[in-house]
Every structure is written in structure tokens, then in C-alpha cells.
C-alpha positions as a Markdown table, in Angstrom:
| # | Residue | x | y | z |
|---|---|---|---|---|
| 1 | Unk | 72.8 | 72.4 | 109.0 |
| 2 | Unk | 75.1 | 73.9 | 111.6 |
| 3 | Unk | 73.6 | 76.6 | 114.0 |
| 4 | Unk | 76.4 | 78.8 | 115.0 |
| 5 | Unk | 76.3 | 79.5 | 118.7 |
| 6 | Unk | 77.9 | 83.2 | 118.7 |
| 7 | Unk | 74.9 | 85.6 | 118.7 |
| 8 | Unk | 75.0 | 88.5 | 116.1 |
| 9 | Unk | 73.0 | 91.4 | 117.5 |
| 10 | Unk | 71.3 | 93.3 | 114.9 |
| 11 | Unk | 70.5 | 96.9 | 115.8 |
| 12 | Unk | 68.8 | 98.7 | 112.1 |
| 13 | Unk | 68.2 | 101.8 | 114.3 |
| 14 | Unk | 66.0 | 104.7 | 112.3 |
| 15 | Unk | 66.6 | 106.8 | 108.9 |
| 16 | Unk | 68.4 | 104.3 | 106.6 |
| 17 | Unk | 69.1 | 102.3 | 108.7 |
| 18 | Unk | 66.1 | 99.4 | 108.5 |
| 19 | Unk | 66.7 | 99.5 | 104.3 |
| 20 | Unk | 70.8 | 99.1 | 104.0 |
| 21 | Unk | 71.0 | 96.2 | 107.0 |
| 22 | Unk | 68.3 | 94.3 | 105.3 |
| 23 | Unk | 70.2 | 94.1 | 102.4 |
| 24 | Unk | 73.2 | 93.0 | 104.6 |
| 25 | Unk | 71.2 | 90.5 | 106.2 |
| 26 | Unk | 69.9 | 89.1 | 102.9 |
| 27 | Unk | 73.1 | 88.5 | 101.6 |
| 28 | Unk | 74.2 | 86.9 | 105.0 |
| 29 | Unk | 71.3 | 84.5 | 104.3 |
| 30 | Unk | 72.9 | 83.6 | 101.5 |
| 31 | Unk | 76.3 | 82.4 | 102.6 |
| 32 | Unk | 73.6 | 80.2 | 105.1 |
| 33 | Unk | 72.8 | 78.4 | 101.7 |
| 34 | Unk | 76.0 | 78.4 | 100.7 |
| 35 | Unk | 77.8 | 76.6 | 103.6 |
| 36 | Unk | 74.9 | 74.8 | 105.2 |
| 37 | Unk | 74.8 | 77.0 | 108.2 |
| 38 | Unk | 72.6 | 79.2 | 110.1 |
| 39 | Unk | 73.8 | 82.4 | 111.6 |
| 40 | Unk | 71.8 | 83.2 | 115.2 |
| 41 | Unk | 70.6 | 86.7 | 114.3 |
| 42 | Unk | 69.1 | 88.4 | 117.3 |
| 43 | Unk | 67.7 | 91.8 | 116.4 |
| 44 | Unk | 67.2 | 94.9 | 118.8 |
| 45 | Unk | 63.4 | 96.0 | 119.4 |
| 46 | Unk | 64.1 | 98.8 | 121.6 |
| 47 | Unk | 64.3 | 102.9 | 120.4 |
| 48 | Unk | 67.4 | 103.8 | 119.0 |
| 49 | Unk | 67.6 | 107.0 | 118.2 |
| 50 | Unk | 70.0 | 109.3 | 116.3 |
| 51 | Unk | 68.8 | 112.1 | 116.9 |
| 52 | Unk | 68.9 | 112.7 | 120.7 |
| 53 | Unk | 69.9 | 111.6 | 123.8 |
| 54 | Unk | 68.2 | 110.2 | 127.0 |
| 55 | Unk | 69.3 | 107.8 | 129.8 |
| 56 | Unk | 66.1 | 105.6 | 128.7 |
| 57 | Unk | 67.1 | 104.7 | 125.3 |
| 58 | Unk | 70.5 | 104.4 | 126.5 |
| 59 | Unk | 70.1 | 101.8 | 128.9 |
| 60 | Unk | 68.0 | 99.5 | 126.9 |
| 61 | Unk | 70.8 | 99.4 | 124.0 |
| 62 | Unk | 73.4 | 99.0 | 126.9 |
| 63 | Unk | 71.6 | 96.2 | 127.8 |
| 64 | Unk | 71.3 | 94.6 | 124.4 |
| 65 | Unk | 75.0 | 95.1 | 123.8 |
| 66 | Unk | 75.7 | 93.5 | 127.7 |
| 67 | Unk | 73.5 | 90.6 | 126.7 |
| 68 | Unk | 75.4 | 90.2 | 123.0 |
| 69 | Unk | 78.7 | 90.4 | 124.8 |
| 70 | Unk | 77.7 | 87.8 | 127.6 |
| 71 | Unk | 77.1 | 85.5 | 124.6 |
| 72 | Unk | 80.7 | 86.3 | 123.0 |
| 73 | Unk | 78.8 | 87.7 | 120.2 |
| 74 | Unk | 79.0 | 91.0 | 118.2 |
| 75 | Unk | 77.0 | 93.4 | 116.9 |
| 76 | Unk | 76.1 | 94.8 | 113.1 |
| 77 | Unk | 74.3 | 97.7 | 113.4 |
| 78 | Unk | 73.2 | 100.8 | 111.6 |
| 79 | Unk | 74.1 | 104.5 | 112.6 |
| 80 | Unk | 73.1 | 105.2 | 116.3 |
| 81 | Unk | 73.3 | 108.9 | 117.7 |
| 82 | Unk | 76.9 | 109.9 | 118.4 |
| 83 | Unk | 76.8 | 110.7 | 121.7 |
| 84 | Unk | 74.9 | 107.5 | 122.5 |
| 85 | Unk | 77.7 | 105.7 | 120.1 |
| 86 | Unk | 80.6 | 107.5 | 122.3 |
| 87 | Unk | 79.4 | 106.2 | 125.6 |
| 88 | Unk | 78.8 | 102.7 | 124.4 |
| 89 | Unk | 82.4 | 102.3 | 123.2 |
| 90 | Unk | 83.6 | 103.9 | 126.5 |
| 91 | Unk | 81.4 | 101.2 | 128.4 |
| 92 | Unk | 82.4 | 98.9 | 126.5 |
| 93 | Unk | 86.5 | 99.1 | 125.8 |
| 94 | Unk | 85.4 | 99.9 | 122.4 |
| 95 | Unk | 88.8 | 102.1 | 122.2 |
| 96 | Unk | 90.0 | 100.8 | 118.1 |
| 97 | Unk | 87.7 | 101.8 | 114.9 |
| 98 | Unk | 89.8 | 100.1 | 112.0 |
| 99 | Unk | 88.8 | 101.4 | 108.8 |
| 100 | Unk | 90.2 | 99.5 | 105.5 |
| 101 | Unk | 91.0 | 101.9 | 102.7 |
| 102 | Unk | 91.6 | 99.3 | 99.4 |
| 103 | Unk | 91.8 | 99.2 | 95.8 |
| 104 | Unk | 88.8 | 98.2 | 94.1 |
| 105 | Unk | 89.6 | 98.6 | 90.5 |
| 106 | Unk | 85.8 | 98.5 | 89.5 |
| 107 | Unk | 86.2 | 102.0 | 91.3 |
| 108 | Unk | 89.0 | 103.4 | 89.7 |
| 109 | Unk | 87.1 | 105.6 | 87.8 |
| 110 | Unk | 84.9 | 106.7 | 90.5 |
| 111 | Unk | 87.3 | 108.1 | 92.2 |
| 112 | Unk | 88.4 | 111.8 | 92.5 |
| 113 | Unk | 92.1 | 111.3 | 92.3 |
| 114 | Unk | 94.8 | 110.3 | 90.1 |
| 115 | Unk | 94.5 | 106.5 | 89.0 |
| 116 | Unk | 98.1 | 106.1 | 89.9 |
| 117 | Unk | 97.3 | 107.1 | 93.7 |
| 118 | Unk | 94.0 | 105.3 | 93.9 |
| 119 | Unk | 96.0 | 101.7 | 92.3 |
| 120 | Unk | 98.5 | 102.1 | 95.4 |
| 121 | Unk | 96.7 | 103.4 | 98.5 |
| 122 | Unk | 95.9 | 100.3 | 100.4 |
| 123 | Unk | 95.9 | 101.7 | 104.1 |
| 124 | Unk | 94.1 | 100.3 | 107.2 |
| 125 | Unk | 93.1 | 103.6 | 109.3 |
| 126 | Unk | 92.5 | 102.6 | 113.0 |
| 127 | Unk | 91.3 | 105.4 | 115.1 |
| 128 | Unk | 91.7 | 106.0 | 118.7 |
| 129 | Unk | 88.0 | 105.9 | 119.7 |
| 130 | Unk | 87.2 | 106.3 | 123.2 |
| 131 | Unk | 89.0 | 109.1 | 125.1 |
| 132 | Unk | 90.2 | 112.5 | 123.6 |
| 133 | Unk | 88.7 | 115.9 | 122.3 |
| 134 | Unk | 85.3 | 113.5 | 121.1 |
| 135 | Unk | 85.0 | 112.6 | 124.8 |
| 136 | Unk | 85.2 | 115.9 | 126.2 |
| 137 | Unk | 83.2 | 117.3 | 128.6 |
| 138 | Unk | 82.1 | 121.1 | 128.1 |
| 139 | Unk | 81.0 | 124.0 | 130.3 |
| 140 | Unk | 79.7 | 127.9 | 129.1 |
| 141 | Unk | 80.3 | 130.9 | 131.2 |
| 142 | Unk | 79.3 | 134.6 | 130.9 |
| 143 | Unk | 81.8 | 136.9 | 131.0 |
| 144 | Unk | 82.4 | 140.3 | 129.6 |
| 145 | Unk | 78.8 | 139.9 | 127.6 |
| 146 | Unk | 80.4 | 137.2 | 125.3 |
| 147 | Unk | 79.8 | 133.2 | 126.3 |
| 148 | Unk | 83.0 | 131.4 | 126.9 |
| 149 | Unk | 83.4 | 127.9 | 126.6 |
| 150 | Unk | 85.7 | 125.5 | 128.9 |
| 151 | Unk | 86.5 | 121.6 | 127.7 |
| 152 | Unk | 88.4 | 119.0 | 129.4 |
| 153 | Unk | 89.5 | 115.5 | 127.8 |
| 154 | Unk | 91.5 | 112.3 | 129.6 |
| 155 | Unk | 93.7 | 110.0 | 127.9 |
| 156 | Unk | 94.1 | 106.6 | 130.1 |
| 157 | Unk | 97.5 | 105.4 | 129.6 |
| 158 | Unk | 96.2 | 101.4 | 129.7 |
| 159 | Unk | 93.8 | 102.2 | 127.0 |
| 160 | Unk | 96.9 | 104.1 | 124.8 |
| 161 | Unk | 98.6 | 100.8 | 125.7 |
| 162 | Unk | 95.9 | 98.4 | 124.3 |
| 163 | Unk | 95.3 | 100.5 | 121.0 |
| 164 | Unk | 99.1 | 100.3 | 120.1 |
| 165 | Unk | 99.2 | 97.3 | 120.8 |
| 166 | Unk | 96.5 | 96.6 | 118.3 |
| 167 | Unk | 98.1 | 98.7 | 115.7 |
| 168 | Unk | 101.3 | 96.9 | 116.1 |
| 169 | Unk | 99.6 | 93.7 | 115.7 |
| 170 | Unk | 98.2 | 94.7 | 112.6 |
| 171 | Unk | 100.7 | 96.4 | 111.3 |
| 172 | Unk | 102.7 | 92.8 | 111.9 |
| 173 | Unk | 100.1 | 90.6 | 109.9 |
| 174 | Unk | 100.7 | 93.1 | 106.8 |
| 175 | Unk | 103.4 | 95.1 | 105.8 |
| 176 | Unk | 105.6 | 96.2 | 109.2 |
| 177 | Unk | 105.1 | 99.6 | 108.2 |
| 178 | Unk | 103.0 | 102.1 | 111.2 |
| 179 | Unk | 102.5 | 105.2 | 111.4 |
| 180 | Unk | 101.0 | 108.0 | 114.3 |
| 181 | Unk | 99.4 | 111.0 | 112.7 |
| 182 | Unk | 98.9 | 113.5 | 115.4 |
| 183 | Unk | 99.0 | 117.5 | 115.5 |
| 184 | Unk | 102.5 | 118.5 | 116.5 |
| 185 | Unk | 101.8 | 120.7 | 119.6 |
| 186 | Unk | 99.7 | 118.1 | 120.6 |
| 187 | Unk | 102.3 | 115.4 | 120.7 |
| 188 | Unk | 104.7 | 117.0 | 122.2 |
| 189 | Unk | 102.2 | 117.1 | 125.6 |
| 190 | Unk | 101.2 | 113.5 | 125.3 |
| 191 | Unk | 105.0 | 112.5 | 125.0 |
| 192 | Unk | 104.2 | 110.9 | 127.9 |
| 193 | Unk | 101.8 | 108.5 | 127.3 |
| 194 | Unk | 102.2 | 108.2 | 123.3 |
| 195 | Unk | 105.7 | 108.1 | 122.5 |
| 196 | Unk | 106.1 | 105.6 | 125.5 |
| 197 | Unk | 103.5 | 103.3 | 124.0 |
| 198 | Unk | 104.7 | 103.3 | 121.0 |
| 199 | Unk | 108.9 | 103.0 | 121.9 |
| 200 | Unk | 107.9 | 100.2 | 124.0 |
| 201 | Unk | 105.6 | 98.5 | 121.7 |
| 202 | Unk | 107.9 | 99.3 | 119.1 |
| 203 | Unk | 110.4 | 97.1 | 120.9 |
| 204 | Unk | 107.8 | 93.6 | 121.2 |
| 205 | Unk | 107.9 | 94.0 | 117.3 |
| 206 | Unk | 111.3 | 95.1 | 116.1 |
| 207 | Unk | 110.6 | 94.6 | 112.4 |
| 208 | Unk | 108.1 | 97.2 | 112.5 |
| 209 | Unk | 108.9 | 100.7 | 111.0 |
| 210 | Unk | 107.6 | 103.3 | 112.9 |
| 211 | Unk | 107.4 | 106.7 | 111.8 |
| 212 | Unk | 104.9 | 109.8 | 113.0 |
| 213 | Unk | 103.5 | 113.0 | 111.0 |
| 214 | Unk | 101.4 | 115.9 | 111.5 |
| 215 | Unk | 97.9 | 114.7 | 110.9 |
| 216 | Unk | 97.2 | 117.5 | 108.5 |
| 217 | Unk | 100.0 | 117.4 | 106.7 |
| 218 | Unk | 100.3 | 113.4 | 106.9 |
| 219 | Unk | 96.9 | 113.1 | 105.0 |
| 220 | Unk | 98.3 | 115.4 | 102.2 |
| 221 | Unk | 101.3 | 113.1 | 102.0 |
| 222 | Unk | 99.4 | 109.6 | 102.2 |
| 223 | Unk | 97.3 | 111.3 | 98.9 |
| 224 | Unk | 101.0 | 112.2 | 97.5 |
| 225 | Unk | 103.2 | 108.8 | 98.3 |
| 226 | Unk | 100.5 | 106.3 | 98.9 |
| 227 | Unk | 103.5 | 103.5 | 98.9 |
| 228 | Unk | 105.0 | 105.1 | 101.7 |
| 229 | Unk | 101.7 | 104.4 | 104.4 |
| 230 | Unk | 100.4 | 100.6 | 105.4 |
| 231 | Unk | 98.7 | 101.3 | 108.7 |
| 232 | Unk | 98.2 | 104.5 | 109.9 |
| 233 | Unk | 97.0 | 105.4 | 113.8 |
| 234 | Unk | 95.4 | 108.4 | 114.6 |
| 235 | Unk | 94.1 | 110.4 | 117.6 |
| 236 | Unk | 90.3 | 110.1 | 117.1 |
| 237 | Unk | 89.4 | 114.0 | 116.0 |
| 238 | Unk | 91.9 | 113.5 | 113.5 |
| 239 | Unk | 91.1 | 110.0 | 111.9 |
| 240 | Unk | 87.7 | 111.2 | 112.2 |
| 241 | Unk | 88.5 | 114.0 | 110.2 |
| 242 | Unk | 90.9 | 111.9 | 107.5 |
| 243 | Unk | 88.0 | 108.8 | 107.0 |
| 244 | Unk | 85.1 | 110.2 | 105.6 |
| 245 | Unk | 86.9 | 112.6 | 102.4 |
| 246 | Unk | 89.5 | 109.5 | 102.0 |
| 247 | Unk | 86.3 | 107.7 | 101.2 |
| 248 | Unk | 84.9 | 109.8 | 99.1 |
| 249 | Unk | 88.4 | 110.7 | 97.1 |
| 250 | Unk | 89.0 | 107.0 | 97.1 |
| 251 | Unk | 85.6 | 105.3 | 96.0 |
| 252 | Unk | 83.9 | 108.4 | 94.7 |
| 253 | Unk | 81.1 | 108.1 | 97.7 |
| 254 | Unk | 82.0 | 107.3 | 101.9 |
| 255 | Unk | 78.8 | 104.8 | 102.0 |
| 256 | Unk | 80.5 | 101.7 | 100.8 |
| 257 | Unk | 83.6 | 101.9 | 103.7 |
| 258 | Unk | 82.8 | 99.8 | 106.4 |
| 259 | Unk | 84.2 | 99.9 | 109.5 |
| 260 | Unk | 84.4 | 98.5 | 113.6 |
| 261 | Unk | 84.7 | 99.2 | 117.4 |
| 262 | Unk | 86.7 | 97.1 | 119.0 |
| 263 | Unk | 87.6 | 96.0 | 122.2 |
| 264 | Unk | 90.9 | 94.5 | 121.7 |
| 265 | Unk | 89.5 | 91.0 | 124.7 |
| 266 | Unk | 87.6 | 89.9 | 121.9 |
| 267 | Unk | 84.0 | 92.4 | 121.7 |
| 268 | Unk | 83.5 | 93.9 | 118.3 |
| 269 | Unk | 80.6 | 96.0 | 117.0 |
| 270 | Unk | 80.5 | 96.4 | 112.6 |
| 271 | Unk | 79.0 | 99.1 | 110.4 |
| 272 | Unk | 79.1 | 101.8 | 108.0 |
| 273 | Unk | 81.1 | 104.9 | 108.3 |
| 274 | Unk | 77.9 | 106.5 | 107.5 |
| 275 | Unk | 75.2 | 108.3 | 109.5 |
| 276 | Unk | 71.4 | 108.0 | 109.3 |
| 277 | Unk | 70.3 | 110.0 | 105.9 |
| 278 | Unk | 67.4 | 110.9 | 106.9 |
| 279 | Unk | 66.8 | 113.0 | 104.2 |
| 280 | Unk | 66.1 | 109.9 | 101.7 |
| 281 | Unk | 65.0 | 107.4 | 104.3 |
| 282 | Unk | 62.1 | 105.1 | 102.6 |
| 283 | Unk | 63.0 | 106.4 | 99.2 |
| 284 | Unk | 65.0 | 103.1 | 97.9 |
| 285 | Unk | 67.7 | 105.7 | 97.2 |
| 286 | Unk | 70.6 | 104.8 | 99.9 |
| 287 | Unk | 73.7 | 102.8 | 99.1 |
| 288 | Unk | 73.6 | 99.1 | 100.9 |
| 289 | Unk | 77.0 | 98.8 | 100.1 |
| 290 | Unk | 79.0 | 99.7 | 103.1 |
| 291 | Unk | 76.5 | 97.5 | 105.7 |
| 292 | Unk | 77.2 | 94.5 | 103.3 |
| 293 | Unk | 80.6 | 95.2 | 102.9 |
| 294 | Unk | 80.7 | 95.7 | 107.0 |
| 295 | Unk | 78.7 | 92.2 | 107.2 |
| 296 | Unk | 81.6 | 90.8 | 104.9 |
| 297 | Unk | 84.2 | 92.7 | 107.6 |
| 298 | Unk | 82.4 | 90.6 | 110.7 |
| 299 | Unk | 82.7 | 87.4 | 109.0 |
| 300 | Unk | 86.6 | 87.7 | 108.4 |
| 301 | Unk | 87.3 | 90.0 | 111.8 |
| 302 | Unk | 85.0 | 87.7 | 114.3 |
| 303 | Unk | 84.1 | 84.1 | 112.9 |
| 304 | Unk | 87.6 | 84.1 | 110.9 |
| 305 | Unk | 85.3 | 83.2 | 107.8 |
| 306 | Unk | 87.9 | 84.6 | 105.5 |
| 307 | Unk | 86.5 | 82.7 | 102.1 |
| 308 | Unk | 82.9 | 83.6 | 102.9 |
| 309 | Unk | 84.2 | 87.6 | 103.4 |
| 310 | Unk | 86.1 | 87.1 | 99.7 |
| 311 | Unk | 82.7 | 85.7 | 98.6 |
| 312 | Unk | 80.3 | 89.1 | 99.8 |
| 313 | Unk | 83.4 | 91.4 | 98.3 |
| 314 | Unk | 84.1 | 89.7 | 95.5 |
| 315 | Unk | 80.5 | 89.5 | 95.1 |
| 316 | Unk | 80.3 | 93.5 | 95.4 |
| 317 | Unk | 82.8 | 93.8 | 92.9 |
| 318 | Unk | 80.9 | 91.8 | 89.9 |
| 319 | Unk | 78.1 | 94.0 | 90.5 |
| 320 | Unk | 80.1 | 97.3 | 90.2 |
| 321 | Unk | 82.1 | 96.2 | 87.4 |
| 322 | Unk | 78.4 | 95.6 | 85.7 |
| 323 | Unk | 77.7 | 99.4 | 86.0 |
| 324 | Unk | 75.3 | 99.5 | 88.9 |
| 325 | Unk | 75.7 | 102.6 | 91.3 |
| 326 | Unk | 73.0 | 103.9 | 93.3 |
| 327 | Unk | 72.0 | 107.6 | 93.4 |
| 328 | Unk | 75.7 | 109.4 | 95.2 |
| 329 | Unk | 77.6 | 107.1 | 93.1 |
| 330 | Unk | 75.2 | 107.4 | 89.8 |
| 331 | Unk | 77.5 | 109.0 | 86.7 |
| 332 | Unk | 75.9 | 108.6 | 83.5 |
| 333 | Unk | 79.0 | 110.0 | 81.6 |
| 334 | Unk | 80.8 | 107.0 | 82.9 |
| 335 | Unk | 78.0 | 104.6 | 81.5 |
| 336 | Unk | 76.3 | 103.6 | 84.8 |
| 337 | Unk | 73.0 | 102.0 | 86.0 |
| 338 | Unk | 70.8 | 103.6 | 88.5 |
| 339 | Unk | 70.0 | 101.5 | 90.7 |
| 340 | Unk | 67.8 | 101.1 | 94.0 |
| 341 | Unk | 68.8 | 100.6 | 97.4 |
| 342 | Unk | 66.7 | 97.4 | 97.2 |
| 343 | Unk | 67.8 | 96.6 | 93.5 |
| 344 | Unk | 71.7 | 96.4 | 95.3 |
| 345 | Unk | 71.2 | 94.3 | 97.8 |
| 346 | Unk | 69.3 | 91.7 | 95.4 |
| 347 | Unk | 72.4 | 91.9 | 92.8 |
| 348 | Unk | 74.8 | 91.3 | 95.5 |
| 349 | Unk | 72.9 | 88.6 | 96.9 |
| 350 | Unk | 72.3 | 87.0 | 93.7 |
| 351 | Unk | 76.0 | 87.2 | 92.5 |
| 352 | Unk | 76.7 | 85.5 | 96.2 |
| 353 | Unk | 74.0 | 82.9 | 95.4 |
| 354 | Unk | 76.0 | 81.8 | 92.4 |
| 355 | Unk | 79.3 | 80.5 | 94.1 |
């Protein structure tokens, strides 16, 4: 047996957190059986909290990722609080979240739009993630008996540099299509930096077909003409704004959508577009889905294990096309079985277990 030398730092964090990376992990142990290897899983004990901030907490999961990255290994990890999350991708370069938006036809049903836009939306979403209106920093004055509130945001024109770059790379290794949704105003006083990333990036790979719209009415457009979009950059308000209802439009629920951070050197950190639920936490009701499916994402994105990654989705697939859905996906009308959070992760792992 092979013991892979690249650490994979597992932070389960609180809420749901422990219950849907469990049922990643399980199904990691089986492509161990599978291919005869053994993953080195090192799992955070510190506090990670996601509800608050404080230096404390901070610094221990600072150090955790420091000691991953020192390995050249990467992280899967449940939902962490933002703020926390936001200064850990700063820290770490963490400045592209790409977000794969694909047909699964076991889902076509599920979803919440037309089956002839859900069959032809295959997009990958990759978010600015580390600078911008989500990084700002804030300041309340009293004037005139009202409160008043001041924000200022950076943009770092090495770090615009690095996420085109990584957009245009991507772009290359699919369909030479790209395009920059960003409010209108707004890119017209980041000319500057933007367009001049893009123009000159744009030139490195020629066959590329760059096009931009207004984020707002680019969504509405991506829903109308799915053909017309392949990858799709976006300022980080705005893809935050776009990935969570795409999901949920797409796939009739935003917990199966994985997703990364990613410093474009090499450091990567994988999970759900999800937050902490604590509302069901410990009631074997969340949907595993999107931490497996983000376990299947780290194979293919950091150990280039592309068949094992087919062998988790394709594994995903057999059990929705059997009718399982846990509670936010649950339809009756459509003929579907309830199923647990714990009850997933065992199908999928057993459906992995049979290849």
C-alpha cells in the first residue's frame, strides 16, 4: 500500500460540519481500498468557530493551515465563520473560489428551471475572493441624530493579475469562451486595473473570447442563453450573490455544489458552498453531498486523480438516479426516498466500493 506524502488537513468545524465531512472521509476511505493507497488525513483539534471572531481561534487555524501548506498539502474543511474564512484566504493568496455549475441529469427534474436551460448550463463560476466590498473595512459616525456608515475596499493590481490569469487558463483547458460580470459603474472606475488585466491576458491566449456584462443583468442572460457562457469571472459580492440561487435553480438545493480557495502557487483549500446549519445539526438531516462531491473536486484539482474524482461523482449519480434525496431535496411527488445524512454517505460509499 502506498502512503501518499501530501497531507490533507481536515478541519469538521461545528453545526454540520462533523456529520457531512465524515461522510466525505468515508467515501475517501474507500478509493484507499480501491487503489491500494492511504491518504495522510491530519484533522484540526483546535475551536473553530462560526459564529464569532477572536484573535485566539484565529491563530490556531492559521497555524494549522501554515503547517498543511509547509507540507504542500491542502485542506477539506467544513464552514468556518466568514470573517475568520476572509482573512485566511487574504493570508493565504487564497484570491480564486472556482465553483463548477454542471449537468447532472439525475437532477433534471429537481431543478427549478426549464429542462432545456438546466441540459445546457455547464459554467465554471470563479470568484474574486480576497479583496473588494467583502474585505472592507467599516466605520459609524453620529451626525445629525442618524448613524452614518463609512467603508473603504483595495483592489491589488498583482492579485487582479493572478486571478485572470487563472480564468484564462481555465477558460483555455475548456471552451475559449470568458466572461467578466461586473456592475457597470463599477467597471468603468476599475478600468484601470480590470480591463488592463484582462486586454493583456487576453493577448497570452488569443483564441480566447472575451466578452463582459453587467453582473445583474449577465445572470439573467446566463439563465436565458446558457450556450452563450463557459467560464464566467466575477467580482466577489457579485459571484457571491450569483452561486448560491444558481445552485438551488440548477440542482433544486445549494448543498451538493462544492467549491475551493485557491492560491494560484499551488495551496488549495475544498468545501461546500454551504454554511454551518445549525438549526439541524445532530439531526441526521443535512445533505453530505456537496463535502463528498468537494472531496471528489480535491482529488481531480490537487492529486490530478481524475478517474478516482469520476469514481465519487459518478458514484453520486447512481445514488440519485435510485431516488434518494435527503430532507431540502426530499419531493415525494417526484417519487423520492428520504434519506439520512448518514444513510447518504453509506450509499455513496457503497456505490464507490463496487468499482
Amino acid at each position: 500500500m502506498k502512503t501518499l506524502q501530501q497531507p490533507i488537513g481536515i478541519i469538521k468545524a461545528e453545526g454540520v460540519g462533523p456529520e457531512i465531512i465524515d461522510c466525505a472521509l468515508s467515501c475517501l476511505h474507500e478509493i484507499e481500498k480501491l487503489k491500494d493507497i492511504k491518504f495522510n488525513f491530519i484533522e484540526y483539534k483546535g475551536p473553530a468557530p462560526a459564529t464569532e471572531f477572536n484573535e485566539s481561534a484565529y491563530s490556531k487555524i492559521k497555524k494549522f493551515y501554515s503547517a498543511i501548506k509547509s507540507k504542500n498539502g491542502c485542506i477539506l474543511r467544513a464552514a468556518i465563520y466568514a470573517r475568520i474564512v476572509y482573512k485566511l484566504r487574504q493570508d493565504f493568496n487564497l484570491i480564486c473560489k472556482p465553483i463548477y455549475f454542471e449537468p447532472i441529469p439525475e437532477l433534471f427534474d429537481d431543478s427549478l428551471l426549464k429542462k432545456e436551460i438546466v441540459q445546457n448550463l455547464n459554467v465554471l463560476l470563479i470568484r474574486e475572493n480576497a479583496q473588494g466590498l467583502l474585505f472592507s473595512k467599516e466605520k459609524v459616525e453620529k451626525r445629525k441624530n442618524q448613524r452614518i456608515m463609512y467603508g473603504t475596499f483595495t483592489y491589488e493590481e498583482n492579485k487582479i493579475k493572478s486571478l485572470v490569469e487563472y480564468a484564462f487558463e481555465q477558460a483555455s483547458k475548456r471552451n475559449n469562451v470568458l466572461h467578466l460580470f461586473i456592475k457597470g459603474d463599477l467597471w468603468r472606475k476599475l478600468t484601470p486595473l480590470w480591463l488592463e488585466a484582462v486586454e493583456s491576458t487576453n493577448k497570452k491566449y488569443p483564441k480566447i473570447k472575451f466578452d463582459w456584462d453587467h453582473a445583474d443583468t449577465g445572470f439573467a442572460d446566463l439563465l436565458h442563453h446558457p450556450k452563450k457562457y463557459d467560464v464566467v469571472v466575477a467580482l466577489g459580492i457579485a459571484g457571491d450573490i450569483i452561486a448560491d440561487p444558481l445552485a438551488t435553480l440548477l440542482y433544486g438545493s445549494h448543498a451538493i455544489v462544492p467549491s475551493a480557495n485557491i492560491d494560484p502557487k499551488g495551496f488549495m483549500v475544498f468545501q461546500t458552498v454551504h454554511g454551518t446549519a445549525y438549526a439541524i445539526a445532530g439531526q441526521n438531516k443535512a445533505n453530505p453531498i456537496g463535502a463528498i462531491r468537494a472531496a471528489a473536486m480535491m482529488l481531480r484539482l490537487f492529486f490530478k486523480m481524475e478517474k478516482e474524482a469520476y469514481i465519487i461523482e459518478n458514484s453520486v449519480r447512481k445514488v440519485l438516479a435510485q431516488g434518494h434525496r435527503t430532507i431540502d431535496m426530499y419531493r415525494p411527488d417526484l417519487g423520492h426516498k428520504l434519506a439520512g445524512t448518514n444513510e447518504m454517505g453509506e450509499l455513496i460509499a457503497n456505490e464507490i466500493s463496487k468499482n
